[in-house]
C-alpha positions as YAML, in Angstrom:
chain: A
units: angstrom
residues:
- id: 1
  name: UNK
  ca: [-12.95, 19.45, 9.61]
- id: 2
  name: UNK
  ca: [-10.93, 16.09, 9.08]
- id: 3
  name: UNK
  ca: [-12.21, 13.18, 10.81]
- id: 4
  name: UNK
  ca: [-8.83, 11.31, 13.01]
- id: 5
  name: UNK
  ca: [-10.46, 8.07, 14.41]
- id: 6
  name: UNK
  ca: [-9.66, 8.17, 18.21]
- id: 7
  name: UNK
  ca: [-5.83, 6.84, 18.96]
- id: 8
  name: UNK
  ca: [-4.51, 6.72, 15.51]
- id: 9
  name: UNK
  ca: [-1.52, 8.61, 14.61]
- id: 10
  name: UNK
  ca: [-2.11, 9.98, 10.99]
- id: 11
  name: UNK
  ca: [1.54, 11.07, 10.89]
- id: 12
  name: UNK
  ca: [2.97, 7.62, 12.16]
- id: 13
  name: UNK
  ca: [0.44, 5.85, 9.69]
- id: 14
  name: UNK
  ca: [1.78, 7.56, 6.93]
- id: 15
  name: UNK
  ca: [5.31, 6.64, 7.67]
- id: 16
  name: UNK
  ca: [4.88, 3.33, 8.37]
- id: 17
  name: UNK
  ca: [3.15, 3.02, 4.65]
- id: 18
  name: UNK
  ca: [5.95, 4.71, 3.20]
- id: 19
  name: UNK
  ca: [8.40, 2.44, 5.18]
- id: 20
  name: UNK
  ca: [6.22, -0.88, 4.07]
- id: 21
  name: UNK
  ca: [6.36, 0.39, 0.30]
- id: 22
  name: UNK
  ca: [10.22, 0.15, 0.86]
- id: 23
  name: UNK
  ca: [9.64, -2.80, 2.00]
- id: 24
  name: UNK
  ca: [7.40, -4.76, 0.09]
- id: 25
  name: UNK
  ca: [9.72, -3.43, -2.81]
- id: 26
  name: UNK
  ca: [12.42, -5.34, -1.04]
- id: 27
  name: UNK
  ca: [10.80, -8.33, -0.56]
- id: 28
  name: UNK
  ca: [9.55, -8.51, -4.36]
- id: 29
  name: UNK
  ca: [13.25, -7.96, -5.44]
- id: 30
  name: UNK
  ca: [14.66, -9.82, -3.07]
- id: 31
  name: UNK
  ca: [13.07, -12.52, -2.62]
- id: 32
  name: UNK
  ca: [13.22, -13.16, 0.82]
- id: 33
  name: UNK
  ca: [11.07, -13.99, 3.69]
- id: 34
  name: UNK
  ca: [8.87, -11.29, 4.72]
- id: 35
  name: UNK
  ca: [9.46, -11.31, 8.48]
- id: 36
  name: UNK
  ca: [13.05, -11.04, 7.68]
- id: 37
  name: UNK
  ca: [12.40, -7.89, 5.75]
- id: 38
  name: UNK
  ca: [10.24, -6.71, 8.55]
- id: 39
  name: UNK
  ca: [13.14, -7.60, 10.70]
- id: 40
  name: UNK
  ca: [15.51, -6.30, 8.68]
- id: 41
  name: UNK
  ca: [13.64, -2.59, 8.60]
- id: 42
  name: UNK
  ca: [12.60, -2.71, 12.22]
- id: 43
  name: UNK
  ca: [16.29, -1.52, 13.38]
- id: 44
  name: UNK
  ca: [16.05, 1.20, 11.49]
- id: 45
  name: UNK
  ca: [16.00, 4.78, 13.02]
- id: 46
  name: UNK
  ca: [13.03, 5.80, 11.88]
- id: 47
  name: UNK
  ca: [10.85, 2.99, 12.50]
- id: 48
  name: UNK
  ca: [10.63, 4.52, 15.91]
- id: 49
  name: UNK
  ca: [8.13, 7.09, 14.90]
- id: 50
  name: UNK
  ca: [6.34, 4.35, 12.59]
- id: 51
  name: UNK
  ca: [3.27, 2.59, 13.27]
- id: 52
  name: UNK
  ca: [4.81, -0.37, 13.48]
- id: 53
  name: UNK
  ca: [1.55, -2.51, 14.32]
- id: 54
  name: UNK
  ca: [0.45, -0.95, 11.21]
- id: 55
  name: UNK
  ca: [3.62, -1.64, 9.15]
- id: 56
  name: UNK
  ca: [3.80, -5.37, 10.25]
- id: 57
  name: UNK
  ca: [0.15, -6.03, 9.02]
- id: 58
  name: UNK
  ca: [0.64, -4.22, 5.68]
- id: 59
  name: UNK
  ca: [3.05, -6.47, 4.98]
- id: 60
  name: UNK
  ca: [2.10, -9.89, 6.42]
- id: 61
  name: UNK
  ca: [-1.43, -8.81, 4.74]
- id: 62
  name: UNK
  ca: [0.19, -8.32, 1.26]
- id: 63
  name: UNK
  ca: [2.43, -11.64, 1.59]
- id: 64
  name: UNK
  ca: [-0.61, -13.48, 2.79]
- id: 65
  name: UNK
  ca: [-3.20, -12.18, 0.03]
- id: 66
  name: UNK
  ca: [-0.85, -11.74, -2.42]
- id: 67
  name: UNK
  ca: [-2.78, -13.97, -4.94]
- id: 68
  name: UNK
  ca: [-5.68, -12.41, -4.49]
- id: 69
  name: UNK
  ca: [-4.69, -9.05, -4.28]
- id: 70
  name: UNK
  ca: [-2.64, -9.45, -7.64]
- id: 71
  name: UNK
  ca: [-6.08, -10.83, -9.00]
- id: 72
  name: UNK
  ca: [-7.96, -8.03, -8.16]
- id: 73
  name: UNK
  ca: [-5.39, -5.36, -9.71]
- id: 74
  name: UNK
  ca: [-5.35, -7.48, -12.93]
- id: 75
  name: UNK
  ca: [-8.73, -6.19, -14.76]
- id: 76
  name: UNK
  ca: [-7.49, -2.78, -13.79]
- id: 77
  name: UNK
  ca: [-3.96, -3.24, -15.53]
- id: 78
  name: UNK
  ca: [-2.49, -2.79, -18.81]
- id: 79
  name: UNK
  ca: [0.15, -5.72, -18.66]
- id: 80
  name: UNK
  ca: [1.10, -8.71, -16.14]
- id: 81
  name: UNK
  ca: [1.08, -7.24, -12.67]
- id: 82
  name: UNK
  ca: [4.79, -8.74, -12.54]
- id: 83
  name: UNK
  ca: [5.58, -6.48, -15.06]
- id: 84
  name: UNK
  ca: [4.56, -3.46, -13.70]
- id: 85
  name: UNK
  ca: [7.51, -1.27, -12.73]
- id: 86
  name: UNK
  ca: [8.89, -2.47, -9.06]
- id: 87
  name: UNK
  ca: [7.67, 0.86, -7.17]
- id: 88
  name: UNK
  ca: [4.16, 0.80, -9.07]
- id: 89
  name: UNK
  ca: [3.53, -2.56, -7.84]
- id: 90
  name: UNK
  ca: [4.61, -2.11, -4.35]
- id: 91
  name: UNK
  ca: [2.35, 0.67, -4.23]
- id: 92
  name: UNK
  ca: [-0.41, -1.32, -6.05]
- id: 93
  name: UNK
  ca: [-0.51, -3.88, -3.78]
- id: 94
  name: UNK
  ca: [-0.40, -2.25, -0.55]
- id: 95
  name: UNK
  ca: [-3.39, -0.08, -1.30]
- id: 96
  name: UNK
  ca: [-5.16, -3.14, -2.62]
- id: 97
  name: UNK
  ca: [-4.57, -4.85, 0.17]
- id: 98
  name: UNK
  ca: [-5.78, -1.71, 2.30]
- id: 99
  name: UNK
  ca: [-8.89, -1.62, 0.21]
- id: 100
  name: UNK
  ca: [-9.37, -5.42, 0.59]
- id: 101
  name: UNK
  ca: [-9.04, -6.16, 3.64]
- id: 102
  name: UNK
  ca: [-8.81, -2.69, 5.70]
- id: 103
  name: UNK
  ca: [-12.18, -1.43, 5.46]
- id: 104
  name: UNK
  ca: [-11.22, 0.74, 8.91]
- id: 105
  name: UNK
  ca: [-9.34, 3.02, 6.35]
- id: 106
  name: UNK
  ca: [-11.06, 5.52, 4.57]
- id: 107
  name: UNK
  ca: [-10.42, 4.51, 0.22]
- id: 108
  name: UNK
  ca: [-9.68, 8.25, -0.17]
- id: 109
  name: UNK
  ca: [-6.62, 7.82, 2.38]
- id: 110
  name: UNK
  ca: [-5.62, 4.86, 1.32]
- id: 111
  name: UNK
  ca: [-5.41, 6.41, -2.49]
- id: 112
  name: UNK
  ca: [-4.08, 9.58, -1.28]
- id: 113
  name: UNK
  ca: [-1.40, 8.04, 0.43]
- id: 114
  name: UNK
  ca: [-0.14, 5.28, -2.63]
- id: 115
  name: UNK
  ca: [-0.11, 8.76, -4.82]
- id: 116
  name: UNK
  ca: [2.10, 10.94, -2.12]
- id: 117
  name: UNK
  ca: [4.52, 7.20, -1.82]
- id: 118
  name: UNK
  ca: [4.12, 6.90, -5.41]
- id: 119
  name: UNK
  ca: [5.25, 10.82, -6.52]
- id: 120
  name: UNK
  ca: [8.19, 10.42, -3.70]
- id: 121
  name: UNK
  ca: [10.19, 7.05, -4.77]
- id: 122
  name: UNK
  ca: [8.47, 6.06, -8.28]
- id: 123
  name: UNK
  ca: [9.10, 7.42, -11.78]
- id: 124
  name: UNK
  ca: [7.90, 10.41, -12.59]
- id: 125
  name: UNK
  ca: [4.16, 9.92, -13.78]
- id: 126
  name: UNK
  ca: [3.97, 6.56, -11.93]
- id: 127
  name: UNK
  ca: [1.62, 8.24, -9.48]
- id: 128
  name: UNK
  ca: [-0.59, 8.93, -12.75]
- id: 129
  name: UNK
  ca: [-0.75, 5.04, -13.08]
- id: 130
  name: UNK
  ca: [-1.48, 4.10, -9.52]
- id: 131
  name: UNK
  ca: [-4.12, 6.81, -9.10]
- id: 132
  name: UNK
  ca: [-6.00, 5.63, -12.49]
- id: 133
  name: UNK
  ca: [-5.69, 2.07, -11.26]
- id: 134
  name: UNK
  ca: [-7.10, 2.49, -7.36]
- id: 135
  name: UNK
  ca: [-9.35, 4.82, -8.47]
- id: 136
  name: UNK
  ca: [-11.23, 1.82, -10.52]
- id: 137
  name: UNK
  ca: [-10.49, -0.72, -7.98]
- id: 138
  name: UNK
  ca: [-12.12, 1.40, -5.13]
- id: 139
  name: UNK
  ca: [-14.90, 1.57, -7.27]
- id: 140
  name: UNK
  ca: [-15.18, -2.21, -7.52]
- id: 141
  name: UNK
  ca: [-14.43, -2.50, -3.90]
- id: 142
  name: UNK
  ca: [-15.84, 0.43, -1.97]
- id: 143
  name: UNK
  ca: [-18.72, 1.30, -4.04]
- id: 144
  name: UNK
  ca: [-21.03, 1.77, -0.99]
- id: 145
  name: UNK
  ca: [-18.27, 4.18, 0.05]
- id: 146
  name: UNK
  ca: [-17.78, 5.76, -2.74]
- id: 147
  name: UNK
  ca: [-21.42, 6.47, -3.67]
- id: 148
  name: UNK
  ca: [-21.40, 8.31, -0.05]
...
């Protein structure tokens, strides 16, 4: 039996991470504010089934820790973390910043889920890399968790 913590929407979660990957990806090419990405994505269609609370702290989290979250990814990396591949590092960071600073989220979920966004928009073992790389930095940051 899966556990659903009372009110959340696993469905609209998982959107709204797969919207902020598109996102985030967006803002590290472009270069441009992040509300005005969020802005930008919030008129699309199917933000409307999105959790949009959910979306909008992924990515002010990310844009706000960035630093740090880039910090933690780097013992875990095999070259600058702005030279991992666009998609990687979108994914990267938003499940860093999940296992950071979202302790509400279970690390398997938030792995599961960078793998799934990963395998859908990234090349084609880039979800190979990402898993390898989260897998360690869970360990570093949810070891109580993960002994469990």
């Amino acid at each position: 039996m899966s556990q659903r913590p009372e009110g959340i929407d696993l469905a609209a979660r998982s959107r709204a991470r797969r919207r902020a990957l598109q996102a985030v990806y967006a803002w590290q090419i472009g270069g441009n504010r992040m509300d005005a990405v969020i802005e930008q994505f919030r008129h699309e269609q199917d933000m409307e089934v999105a959790d949009l609370e959910y979306f909008e702290d992924l990515l002010h989290g990310v844009e706000r820790h960035v630093e740090a979250i880039d910090d933690s990814l780097k013992p875990y990396v095999d070259r600058e973390v702005g030279q991992i591949d666009p998609i990687e590092r979108a994914a990267l960071r938003l499940a860093a910043y999940e296992l950071k600073y979202r302790t509400d989220v279970p690390y398997r979920v938030i792995i599961n889920e960078a793998i799934e966004v990963t395998k859908r928009f990234g090349a084609d073992h880039g979800h190979s890399y990402v898993n390898g790389v989260l897998d360690k930095l869970a360990s570093a940051l949810r070891s109580t968790e993960k002994r469990n």
